[in-house]
C-alpha positions in Angstrom: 29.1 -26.3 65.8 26.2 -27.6 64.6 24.5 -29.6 61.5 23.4 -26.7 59.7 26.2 -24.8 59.9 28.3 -28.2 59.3 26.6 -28.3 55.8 26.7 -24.9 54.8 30.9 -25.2 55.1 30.7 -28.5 53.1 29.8 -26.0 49.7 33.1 -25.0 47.8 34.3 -21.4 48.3 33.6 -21.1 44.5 30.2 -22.9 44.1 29.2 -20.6 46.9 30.4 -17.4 45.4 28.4 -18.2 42.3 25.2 -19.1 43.9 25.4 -15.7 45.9 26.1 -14.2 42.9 23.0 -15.6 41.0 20.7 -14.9 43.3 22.2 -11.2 43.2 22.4 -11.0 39.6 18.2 -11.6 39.4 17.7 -8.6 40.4 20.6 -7.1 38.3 19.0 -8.5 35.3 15.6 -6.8 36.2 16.9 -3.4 35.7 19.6 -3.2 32.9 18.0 -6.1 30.5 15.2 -3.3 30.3 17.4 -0.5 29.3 17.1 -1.2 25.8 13.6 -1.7 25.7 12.3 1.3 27.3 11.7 3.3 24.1 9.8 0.5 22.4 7.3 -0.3 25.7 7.0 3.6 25.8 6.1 3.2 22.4 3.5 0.1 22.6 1.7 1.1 25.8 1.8 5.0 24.6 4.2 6.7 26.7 5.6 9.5 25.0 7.7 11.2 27.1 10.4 9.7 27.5 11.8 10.5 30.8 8.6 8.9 31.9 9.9 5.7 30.5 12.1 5.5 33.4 9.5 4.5 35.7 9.8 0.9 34.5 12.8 0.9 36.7 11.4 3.0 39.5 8.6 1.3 40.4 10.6 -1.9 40.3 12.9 -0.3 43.0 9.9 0.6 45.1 8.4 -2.6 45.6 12.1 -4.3 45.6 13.0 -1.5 48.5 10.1 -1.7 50.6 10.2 -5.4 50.8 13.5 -5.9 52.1 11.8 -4.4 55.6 10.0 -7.9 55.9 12.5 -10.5 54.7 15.0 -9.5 57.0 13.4 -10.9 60.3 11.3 -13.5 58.8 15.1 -15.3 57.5 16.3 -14.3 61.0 13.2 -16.8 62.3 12.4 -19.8 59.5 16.1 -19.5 58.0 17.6 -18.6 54.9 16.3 -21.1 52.3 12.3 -20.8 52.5 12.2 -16.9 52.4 14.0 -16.9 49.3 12.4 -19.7 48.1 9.0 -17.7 48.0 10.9 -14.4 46.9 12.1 -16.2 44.0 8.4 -17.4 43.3 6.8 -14.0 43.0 9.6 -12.7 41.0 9.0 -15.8 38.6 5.3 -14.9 38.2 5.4 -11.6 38.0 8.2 -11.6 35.0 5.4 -14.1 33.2 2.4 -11.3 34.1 4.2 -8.5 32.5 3.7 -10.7 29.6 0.4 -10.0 29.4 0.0 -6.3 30.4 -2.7 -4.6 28.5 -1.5 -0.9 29.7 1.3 1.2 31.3 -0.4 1.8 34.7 -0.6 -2.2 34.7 2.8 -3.2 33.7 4.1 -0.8 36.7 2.0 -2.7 39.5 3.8 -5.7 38.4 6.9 -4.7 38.5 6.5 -3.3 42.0 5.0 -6.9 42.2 8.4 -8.4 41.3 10.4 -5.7 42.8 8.7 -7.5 46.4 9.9 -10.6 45.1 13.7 -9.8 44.2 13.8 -8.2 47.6 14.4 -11.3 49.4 17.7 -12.0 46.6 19.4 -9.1 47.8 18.5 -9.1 52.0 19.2 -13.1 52.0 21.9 -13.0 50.2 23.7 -10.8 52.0 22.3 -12.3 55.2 24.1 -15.9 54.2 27.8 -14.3 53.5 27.8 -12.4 57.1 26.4 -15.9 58.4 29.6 -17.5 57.1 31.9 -14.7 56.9 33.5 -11.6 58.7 36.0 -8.7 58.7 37.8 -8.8 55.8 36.8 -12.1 54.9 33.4 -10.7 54.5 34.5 -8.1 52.0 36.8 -10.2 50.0 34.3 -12.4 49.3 31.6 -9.9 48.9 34.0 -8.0 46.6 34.2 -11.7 44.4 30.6 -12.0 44.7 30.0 -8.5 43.3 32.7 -9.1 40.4 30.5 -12.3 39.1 27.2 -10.5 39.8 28.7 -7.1 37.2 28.8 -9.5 34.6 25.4 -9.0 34.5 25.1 -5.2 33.6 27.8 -6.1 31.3 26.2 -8.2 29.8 22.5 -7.5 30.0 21.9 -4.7 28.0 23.1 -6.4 25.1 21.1 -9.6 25.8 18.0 -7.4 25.3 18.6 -6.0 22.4 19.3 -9.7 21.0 15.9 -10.1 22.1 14.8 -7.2 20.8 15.7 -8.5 17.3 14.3 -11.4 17.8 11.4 -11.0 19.5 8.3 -7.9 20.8 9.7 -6.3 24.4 7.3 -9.2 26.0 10.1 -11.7 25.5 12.5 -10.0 27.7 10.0 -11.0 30.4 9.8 -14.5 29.3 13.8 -14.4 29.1 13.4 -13.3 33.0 11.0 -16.0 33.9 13.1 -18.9 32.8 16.5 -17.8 34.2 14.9 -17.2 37.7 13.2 -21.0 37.3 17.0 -21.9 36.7 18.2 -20.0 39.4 15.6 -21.4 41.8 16.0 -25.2 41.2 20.1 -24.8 41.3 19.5 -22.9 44.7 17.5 -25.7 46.1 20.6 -28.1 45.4 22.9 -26.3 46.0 22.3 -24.0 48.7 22.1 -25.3 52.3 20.7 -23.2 55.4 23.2 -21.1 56.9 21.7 -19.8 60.2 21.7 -22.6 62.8 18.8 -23.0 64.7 20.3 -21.6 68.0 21.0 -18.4 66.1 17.3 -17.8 64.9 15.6 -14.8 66.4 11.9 -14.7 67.8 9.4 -13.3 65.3 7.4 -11.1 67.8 6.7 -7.3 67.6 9.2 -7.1 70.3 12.5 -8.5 68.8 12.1 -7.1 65.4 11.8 -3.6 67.1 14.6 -4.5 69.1 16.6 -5.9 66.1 15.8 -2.3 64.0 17.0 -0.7 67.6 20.4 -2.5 67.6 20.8 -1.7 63.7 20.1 2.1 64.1 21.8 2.3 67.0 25.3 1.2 66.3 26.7 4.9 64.4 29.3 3.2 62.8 27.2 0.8 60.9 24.5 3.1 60.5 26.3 5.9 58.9 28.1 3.3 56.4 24.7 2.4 55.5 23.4 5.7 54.7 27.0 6.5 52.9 26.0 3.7 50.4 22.9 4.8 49.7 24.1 8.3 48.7 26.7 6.3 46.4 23.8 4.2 45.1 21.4 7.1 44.4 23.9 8.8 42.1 24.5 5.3 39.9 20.9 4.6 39.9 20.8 8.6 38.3 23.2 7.8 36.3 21.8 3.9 35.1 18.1 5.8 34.6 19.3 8.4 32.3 22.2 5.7 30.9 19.6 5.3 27.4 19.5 8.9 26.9 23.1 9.7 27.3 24.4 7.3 25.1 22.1 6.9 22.1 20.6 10.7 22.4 23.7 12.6 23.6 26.2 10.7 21.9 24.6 9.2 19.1 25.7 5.4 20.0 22.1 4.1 19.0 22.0 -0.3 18.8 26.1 0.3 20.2 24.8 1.5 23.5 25.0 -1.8 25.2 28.5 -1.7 24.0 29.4 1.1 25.8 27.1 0.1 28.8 29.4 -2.9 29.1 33.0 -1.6 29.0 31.7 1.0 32.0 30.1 -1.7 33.7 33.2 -3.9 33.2 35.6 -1.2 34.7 33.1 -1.9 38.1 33.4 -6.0 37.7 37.4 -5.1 37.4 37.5 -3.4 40.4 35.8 -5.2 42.6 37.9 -8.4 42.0 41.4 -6.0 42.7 39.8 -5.5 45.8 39.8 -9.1 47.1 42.8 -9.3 46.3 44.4 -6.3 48.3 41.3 -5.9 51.0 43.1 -8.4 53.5 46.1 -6.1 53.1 45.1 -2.9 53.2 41.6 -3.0 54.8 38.2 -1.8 54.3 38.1 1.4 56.0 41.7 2.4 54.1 40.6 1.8 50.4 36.9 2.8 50.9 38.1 6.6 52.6 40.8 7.0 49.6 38.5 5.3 46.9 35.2 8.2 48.0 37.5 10.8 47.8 38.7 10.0 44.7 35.0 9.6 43.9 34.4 12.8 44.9 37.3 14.4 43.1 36.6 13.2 39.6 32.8 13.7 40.0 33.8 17.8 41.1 36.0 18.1 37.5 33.1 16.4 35.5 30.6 19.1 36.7 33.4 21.9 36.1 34.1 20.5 32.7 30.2 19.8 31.7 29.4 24.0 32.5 31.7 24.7 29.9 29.7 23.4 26.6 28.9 19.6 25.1 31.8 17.5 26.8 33.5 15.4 24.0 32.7 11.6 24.3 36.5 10.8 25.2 36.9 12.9 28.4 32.9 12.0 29.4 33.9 8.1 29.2 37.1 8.3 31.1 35.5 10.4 33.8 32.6 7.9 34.1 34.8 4.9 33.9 37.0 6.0 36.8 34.0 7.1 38.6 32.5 3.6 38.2 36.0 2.3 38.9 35.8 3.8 42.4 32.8 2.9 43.0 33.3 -0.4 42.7 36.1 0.0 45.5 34.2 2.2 47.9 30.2 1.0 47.7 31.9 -3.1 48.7 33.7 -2.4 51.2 31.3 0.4 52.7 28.6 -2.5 52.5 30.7 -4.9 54.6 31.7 -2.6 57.2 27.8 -1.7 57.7 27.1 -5.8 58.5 30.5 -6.0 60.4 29.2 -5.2 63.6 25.8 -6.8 62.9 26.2 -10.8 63.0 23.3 -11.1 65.6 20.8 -9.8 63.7 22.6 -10.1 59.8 19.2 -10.4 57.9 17.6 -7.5 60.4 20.9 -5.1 59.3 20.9 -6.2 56.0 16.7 -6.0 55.2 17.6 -2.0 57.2 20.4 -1.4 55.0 18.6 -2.7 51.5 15.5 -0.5 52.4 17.9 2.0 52.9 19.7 2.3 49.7 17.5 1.2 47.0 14.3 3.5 48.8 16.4 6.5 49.1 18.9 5.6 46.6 15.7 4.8 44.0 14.9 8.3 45.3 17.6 10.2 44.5 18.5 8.1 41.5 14.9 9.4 40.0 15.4 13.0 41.3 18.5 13.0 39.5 17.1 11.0 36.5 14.3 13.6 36.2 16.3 16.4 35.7 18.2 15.4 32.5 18.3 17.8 30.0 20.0 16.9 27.3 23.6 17.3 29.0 25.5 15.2 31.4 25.5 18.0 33.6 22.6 16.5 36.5 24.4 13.2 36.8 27.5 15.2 36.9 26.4 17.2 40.3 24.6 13.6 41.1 27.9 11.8 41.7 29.8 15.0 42.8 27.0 16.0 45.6 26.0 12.4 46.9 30.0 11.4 47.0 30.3 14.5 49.6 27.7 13.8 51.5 28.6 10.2 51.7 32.1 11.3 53.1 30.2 13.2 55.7 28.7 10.2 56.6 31.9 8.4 56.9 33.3 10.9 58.7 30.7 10.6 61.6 31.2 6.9 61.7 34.9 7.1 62.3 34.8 10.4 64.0 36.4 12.8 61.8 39.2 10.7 61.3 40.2 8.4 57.9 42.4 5.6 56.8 42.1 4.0 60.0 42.2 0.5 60.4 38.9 0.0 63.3 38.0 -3.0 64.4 38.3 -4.8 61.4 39.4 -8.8 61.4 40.1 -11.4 58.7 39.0 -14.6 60.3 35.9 -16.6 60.0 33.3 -16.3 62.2 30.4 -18.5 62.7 29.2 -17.2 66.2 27.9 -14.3 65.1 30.1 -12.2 67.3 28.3 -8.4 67.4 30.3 -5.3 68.6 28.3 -2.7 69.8 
């Protein structure tokens, strides 16, 4: 075993779930602690429609997706530590630039600007659990490090609109700015390189096509992938029109973060149930039953939204079990997508990221785009992306669910690859 790998098992299980987390929850931050805001920047920088609005978020996504393609195998050749390092940077400067944006068109370059620089949380991030972790191990953890990291849409939308009070939409920017300076020094302590030097690919045209070859390649990793971007694409639909649902639809108005928070909480619920019952039961098991559940609910919501305004009650406890299984399915549907990957985790994962937020982003804003005053579009959203996820889980198992695959619960610090 060597030194580097030697110090990245001295870090407590917690400290390590929490600095994961952080690192995630940037990025987090970057898209709900905006949702409040949206109608007064539309209003400063003179957007009036308001479904334009949403293309704070969009364009954020598109730098934040197309970046991922780069981390990937540049952390697979320096390490983990200096790629993030510089991430975190850009982010950092790019939250203090939006500060001073004189016009729409402006503030959307930087946050594709900052998009690039979150890029390397989510890739690296994911890149240092499959260095440590595998199998189940991998998603219990994973599933702990995504219960911390939904504290932050929990929590976000109604840190904004404290700022809001407080201060013009330029200080939710500022707010940014100093939590990722946080983050970044507490990383630097903290945080020690995870991929030993033996393990560190060449960065030549060569192995990164090759790397890309073995993550496209390998069907049941590939088509896990794609399943969570389907899954992602419909929440991103759903988080873009979020604002216009609650407050316009439902008349919720300052209370929206409120609500925003007890549905994000049902997601941070679920994703600690399943580290605890993911050694027992497996991925593959509760991801199949929690998409078709998924899929279920999401079919009944766009019956039930044909036939008139749906009530509040019955549209909450829809969404909220939606989310609920989401949580379940879009964890574990990640890990089994890096499970066979360990020789080339930041490769797979920079694939993977591109992946979901690019075509989720995509399909989130297709969806998004089509609001009209009902919560019929995100309806067929999470009903039609659920079914074609299970399609794409289907392949990878071949036709058949619930099965237990290769799946293993120990350790693994060899980055052991099954093709």
């Amino acid at each position: 075993m060597t030194t580097t790998t030697m110090a990245a098992r001295e870090v407590s299980r917690p400290v390590f779930i929490a600095l994961i987390a952080s690192l995630m929850a940037l990025n987090a931050l970057a898209i709900d602690v905006m949702l409040p805001a949206l109608p007064y920047m539309g209003e400063a920088l003179g957007i009036a429609n308001e479904n334009e609005r949403q293309f704070v978020i969009s364009a954020y996504m598109v730098g934040f997706g197309f970046a991922q393609l780069f981390y990937g195998p540049i952390s697979d050749r320096f390490g983990r530590r200096v790629p993030i390092f510089v991430g975190l940077s850009i982010y950092t400067v790019a939250a203090l630039a939006a500060v001073f944006a004189p016009n729409f068109a402006t503030l959307l370059v930087i946050r594709v600007i900052q998009g690039i620089g979150a890029a390397s949380t989510r890739v690296i991030a994911t890149s240092i659990v499959r260095d440590k972790y595998s199998g189940r191990a991998m998603a219990e953890v994973m599933s702990l490090v995504f219960m911390v990291f939904m504290i932050i849409p929990i929590i976000a939308p109604g840190i904004g609109q404290v700022i809001l009070l407080q201060a013009p939409w330029q200080g939710i920017f500022i707010f940014m700015a100093v939590l990722s300076a946080i983050v970044i020094t507490t990383t630097y302590f903290l945080l020690p390189e995870t991929l030993a030097t033996g393990n560190r690919r060449p960065l030549t045209i060569g192995a990164v096509f090759d790397g890309f070859r073995i993550v496209f390649t390998n069907r049941v990793a590939f088509m896990y992938g794609a399943a969570g971007m389907l899954t992602f694409g419909a929440l991103f639909g759903f988080i873009s029109t979020s604002q216009q649902i609650f407050v316009d639809i439902y008349g919720f108005g300052p209370y929206f973060p409120v609500a925003f928070a007890v549905m994000a909480s049902f997601m941070s619920i679920s994703s600690f149930l399943n580290s605890r019952i993911v050694s027992r039961f497996g991925m593959r098991r509760i991801s199949h039953f929690a998409l078709l559940v998924y899929t279920s609910l999401a079919g009944i919501w766009v019956v039930a939204s044909l036939f008139g305004p749906m009530p509040f009650w019955l549209f909450f406890i829809l969404l909220t079990t939606v989310m609920f299984m989401f949580g379940w399915a879009g964890s574990n549907m990640n890990s089994l997508s890096m499970e066979p990957l360990g020789a080339v985790a930041g490769t797979a994962s920079s694939v993977f990221g591109f992946l979901q937020t690019i075509g989720g982003a995509a399909i989130g804003s297709f969806i998004g785009q089509h609001f009209d005053g009902t919560v019929t579009p995100v309806a067929l959203g999470y009903f039609s992306m659920g079914a074609l996820a299970l399609i794409c889980v289907l392949i990878a198992e071949r036709g058949q669910l619930f099965g237990v695959g290769a799946e293993y619960s120990h350790t693994d610090f060899s980055h052991h690859e099954a093709h």
